[in-house]
C-alpha positions as CSV (number, residue, x, y, z in Angstrom):
1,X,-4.4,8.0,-57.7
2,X,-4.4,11.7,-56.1
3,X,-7.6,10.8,-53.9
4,X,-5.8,7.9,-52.6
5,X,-2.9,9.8,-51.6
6,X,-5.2,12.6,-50.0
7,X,-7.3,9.9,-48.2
8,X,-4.0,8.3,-46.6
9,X,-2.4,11.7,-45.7
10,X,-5.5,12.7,-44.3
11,X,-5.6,8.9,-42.3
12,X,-2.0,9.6,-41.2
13,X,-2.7,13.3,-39.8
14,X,-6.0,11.6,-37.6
15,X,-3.6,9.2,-36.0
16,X,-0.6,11.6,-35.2
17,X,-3.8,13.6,-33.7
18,X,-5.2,10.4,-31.7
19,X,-1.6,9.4,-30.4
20,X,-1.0,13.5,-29.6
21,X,-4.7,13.4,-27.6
22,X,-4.0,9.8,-26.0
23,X,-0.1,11.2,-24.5
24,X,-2.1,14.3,-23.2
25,X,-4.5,12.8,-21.8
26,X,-2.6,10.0,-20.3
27,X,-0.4,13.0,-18.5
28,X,0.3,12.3,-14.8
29,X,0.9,15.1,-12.2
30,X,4.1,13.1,-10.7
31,X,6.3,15.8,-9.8
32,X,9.3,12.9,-9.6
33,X,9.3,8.9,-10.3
34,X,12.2,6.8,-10.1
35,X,13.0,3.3,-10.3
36,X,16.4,1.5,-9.1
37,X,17.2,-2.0,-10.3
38,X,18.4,-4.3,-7.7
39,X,21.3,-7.0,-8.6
40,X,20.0,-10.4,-9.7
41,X,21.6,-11.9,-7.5
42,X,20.4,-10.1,-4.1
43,X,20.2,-7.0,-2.5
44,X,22.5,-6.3,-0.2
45,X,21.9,-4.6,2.9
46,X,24.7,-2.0,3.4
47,X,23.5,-1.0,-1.0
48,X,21.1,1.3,-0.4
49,X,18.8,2.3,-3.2
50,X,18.9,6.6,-3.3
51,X,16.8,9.1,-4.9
52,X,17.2,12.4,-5.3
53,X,14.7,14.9,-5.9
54,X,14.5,18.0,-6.8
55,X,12.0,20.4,-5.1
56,X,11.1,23.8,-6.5
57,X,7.5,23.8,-4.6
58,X,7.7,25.1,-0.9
59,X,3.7,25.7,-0.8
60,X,1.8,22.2,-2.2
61,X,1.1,19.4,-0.1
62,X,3.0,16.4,-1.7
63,X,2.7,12.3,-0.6
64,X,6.0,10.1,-1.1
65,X,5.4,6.5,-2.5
66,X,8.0,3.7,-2.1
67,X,7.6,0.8,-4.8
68,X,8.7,-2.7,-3.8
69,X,9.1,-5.0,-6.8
70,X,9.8,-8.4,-5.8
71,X,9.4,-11.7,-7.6
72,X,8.3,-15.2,-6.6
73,X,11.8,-16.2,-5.5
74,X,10.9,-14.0,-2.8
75,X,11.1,-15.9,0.3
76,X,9.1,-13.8,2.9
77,X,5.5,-12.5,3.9
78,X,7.1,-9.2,4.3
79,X,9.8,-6.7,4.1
80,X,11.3,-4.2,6.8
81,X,12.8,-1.2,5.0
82,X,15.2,1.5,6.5
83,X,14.7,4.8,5.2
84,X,17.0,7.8,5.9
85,X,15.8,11.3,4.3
86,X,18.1,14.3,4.3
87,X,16.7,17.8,3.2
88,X,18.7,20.2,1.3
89,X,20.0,22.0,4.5
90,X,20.9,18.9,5.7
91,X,18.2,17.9,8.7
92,X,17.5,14.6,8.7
93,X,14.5,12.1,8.9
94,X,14.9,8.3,10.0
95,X,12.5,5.8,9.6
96,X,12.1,1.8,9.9
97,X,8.7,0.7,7.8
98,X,6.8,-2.8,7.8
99,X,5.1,-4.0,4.7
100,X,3.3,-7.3,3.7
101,X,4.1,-8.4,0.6
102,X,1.6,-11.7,1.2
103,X,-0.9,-12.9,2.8
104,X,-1.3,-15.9,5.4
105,X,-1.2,-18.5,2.4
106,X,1.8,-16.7,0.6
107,X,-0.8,-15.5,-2.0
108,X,1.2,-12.0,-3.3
109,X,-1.3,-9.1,-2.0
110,X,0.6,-6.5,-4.4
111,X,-0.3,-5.8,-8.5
112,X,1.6,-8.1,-10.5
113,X,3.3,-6.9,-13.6
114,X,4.4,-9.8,-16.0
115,X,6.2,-11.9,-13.6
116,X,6.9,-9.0,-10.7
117,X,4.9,-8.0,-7.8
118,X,4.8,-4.2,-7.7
119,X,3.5,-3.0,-3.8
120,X,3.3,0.7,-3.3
121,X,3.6,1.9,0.4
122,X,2.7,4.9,1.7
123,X,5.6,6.7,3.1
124,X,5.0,10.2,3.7
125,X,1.4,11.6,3.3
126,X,0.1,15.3,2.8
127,X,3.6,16.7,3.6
128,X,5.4,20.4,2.9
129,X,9.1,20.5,1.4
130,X,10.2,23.3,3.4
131,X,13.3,24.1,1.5
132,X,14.6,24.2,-2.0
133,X,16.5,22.3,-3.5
134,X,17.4,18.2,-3.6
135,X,16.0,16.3,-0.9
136,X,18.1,12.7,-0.7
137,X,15.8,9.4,0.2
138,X,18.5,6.2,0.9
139,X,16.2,2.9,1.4
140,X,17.6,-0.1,2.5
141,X,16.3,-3.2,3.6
142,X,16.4,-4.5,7.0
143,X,15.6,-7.9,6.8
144,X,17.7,-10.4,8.6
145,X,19.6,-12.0,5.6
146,X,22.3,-9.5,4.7
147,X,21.7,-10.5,0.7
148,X,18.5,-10.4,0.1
149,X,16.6,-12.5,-2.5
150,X,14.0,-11.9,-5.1
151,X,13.5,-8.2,-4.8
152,X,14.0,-6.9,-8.4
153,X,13.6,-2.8,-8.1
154,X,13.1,-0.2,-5.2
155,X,11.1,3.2,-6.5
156,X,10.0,6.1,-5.4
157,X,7.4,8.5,-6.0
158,X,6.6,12.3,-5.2
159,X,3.1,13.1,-6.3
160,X,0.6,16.0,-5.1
161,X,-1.6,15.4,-2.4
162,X,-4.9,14.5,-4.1
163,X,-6.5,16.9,-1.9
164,X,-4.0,19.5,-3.1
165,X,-6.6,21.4,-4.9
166,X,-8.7,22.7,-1.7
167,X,-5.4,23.3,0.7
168,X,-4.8,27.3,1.4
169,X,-1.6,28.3,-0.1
């Protein structure tokens, strides 16, 4: 009886270790991801989603990622966005963006996740936060049906440049 007690302790502590390795290695430099659900029953265009992140890093070299999650109901090829950015001394950036959610056939060009379309778009690439402090992203859509259908979730992402590593600081 004692050896089989030692044997499954000894089971149990090489699985807490696996698990411990596994969340380490699966670790992600992301210095903010966010996702905000959308109403079932559409997104309205005066609803902005908004993100607020918090910058402590004047010196790296960072790229913002919007996520469009839509799902079939999704009427469209594509998706016009309206993004307004304000930094934390209040300048601030707007932008109109274009993205293609399908192609020609209405096959779904993004990665599908269970029964959502995920599309990641590049929004700002290999850029400086100037300033410390919360820098506010408001996205809306600017499609020409005021409630929009079928998109499920609007994210963003800040993650280091990948070429972060060989920029002078």
């Amino acid at each position: 009886m004692i050896e089989i007690k030692t044997t499954i302790t000894q089971h149990k502590s090489w699985g807490w270790l696996v698990l411990l390795l596994w969340l380490c290695a699966c670790h992600s430099n992301t210095a903010y991801e966010q996702y905000q659900s959308i109403s079932p029953t559409a997104w309205d265009m005066n609803q902005p989603a908004q993100f607020e992140v918090v910058m402590e890093d004047t010196i790296g070299r960072y790229d913002v990622i919007l996520h469009i999650r839509n799902t079939d109901s999704y009427p469209y090829q594509n998706i016009w966005l309206f993004t307004h950015s304000m930094a934390p001394d209040s300048t601030v950036a707007i932008d109109t963006l274009a993205c293609y959610l399908a192609d020609n056939q209405g096959k779904w060009i993004n990665k599908s996740i269970i029964s959502e379309h995920d599309m990641p778009l590049l929004y700002m690439r290999n850029i400086r936060f100037p300033k410390l402090g919360t820098y506010t992203f408001d996205i809306a859509h600017g499609m020409r049906d005021s409630l929009l259908q079928g998109i499920s979730r609007i994210g963003l992402t800040v993650e280091p440049t990948k070429a972060n590593t060989n920029v002078e600081k």
